[in-house]
N, C-alpha and C positions, 0 to 999 in steps of 0.2 A: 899580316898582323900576328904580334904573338899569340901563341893557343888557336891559332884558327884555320881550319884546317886549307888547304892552298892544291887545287888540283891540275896536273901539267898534261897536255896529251899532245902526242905524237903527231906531227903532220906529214912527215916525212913522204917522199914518193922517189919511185925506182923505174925508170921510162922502161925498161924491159921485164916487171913483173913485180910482183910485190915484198916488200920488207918479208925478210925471213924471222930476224930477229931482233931485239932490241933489248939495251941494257941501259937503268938510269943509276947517276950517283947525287940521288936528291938531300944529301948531307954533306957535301961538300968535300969528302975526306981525300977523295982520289981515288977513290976505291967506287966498284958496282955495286948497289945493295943487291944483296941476295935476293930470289925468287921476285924482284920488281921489271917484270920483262912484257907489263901489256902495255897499250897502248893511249891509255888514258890509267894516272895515276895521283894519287894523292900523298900528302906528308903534311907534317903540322912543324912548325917549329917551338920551340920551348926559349930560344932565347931572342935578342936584338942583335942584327948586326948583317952584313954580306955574306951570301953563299953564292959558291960556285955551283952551280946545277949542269949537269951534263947528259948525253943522252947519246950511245954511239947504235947505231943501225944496220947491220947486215942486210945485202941482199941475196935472190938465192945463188946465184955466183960466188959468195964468200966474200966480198966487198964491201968491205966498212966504211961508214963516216962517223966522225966524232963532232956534237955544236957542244958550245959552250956558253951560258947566257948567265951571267951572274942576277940574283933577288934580291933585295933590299926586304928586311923582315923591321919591322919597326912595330913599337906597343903603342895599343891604343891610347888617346889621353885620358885622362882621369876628370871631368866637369866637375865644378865646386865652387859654392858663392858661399856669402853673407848678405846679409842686409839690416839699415837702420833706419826708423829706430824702432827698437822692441820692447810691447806691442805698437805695431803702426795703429792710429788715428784716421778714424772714416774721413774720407777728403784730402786726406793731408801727404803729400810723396814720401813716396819710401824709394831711399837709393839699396840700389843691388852693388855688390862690388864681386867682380870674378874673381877665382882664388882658384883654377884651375891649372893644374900640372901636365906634360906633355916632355919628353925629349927631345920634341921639336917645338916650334913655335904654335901659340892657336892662332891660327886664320881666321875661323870666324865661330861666331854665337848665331843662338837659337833662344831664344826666350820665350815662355809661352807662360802666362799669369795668370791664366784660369785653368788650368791642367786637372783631366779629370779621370786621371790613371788610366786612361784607353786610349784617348789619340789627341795627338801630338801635333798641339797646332800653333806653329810662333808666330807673335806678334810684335817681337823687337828683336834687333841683329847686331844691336851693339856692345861693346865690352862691357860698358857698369851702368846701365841704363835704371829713370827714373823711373815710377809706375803708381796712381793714385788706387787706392782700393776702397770698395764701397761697404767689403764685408771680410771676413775672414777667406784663405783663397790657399790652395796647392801649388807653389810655382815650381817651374820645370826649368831644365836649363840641359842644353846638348850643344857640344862644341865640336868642331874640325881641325885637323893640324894641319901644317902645311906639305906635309904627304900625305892627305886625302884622306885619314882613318880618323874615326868618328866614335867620339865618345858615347856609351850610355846614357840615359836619359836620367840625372840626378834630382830631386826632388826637395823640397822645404816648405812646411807649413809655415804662413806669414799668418800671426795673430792679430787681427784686427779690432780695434774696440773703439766704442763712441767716444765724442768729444763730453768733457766735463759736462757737467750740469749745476751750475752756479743757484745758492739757493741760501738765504738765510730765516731764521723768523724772529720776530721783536724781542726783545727781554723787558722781563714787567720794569714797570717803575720802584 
């Protein structure tokens, strides 16, 4: 995922002794990055898109292999609703509507309707689900794309308030 850091390590093995040396080009350019020659490494990517990752391996003979494994870096989606109508009505549904952005597709929701800024517990899994409320409430909303990366937990206060109260008094004669 973009910005997030991604670590590769070496498995590599050498039936008469062990890897002497190793060189990664974890930027794809063709080239080795400099001073990256352990055996567990890391790198972050900054944009979207395929890289080529390579890793070539000496053993202490002088005999190299080169693998080649291309990444797929993808950003994560961005979760984001509405909902009607505001302020919702004790008893009465309030629809949610997703309005979440992704590169890819969302696959799936997370809804959670009493969310109490610590954990994260859903109680609906569908795209624009209804939800009655009994009081004012924090709702949470986390989405998935369909390469597996997982949005933050986006948040909205839903204002809840009583139904009318119908009332009149006499006017004199």
């Amino acid at each position: 995922i973009v910005g997030e850091e991604v670590t590769f390590t070496d498995t590599s093995t050498d039936p008469d002794g062990p890897i002497a040396s190793r060189t990664w080009d974890l930027d794809g350019d063709g080239t080795a990055d400099a001073g990256v020659t352990d055996a567990s490494v890391t790198h972050t990517y900054a944009t979207r898109g395929v890289v080529s990752v390579t890793l070539s391996v000496t053993d202490g003979d002088g005999n190299t292999e080169t693998l080649t494994r291309t990444v797929a870096v993808t950003d994560r989606p961005v979760a984001a609703f509405t909902h009607a109508p505001t302020p919702a009505l004790v008893g009465n549904p309030v629809q949610f509507t997703d309005t979440s952005t992704d590169a890819d597709d969302i696959a799936s929701w997370e809804w959670d309707f009493a969310y109490d800024g610590v954990t994260f517990a859903p109680t609906a899994t569908t795209q624009n689900p209804q939800h009655t409320f009994g009081a004012s409430a924090t709702v949470a909303l986390r989405v998935t794309d369909a390469a597996g990366a997982v949005s933050e937990v986006t948040t909205r206060e839903v204002a809840v308030s009583g139904p009318p109260v119908a009332g009149f008094s006499p006017l004199p004669d």
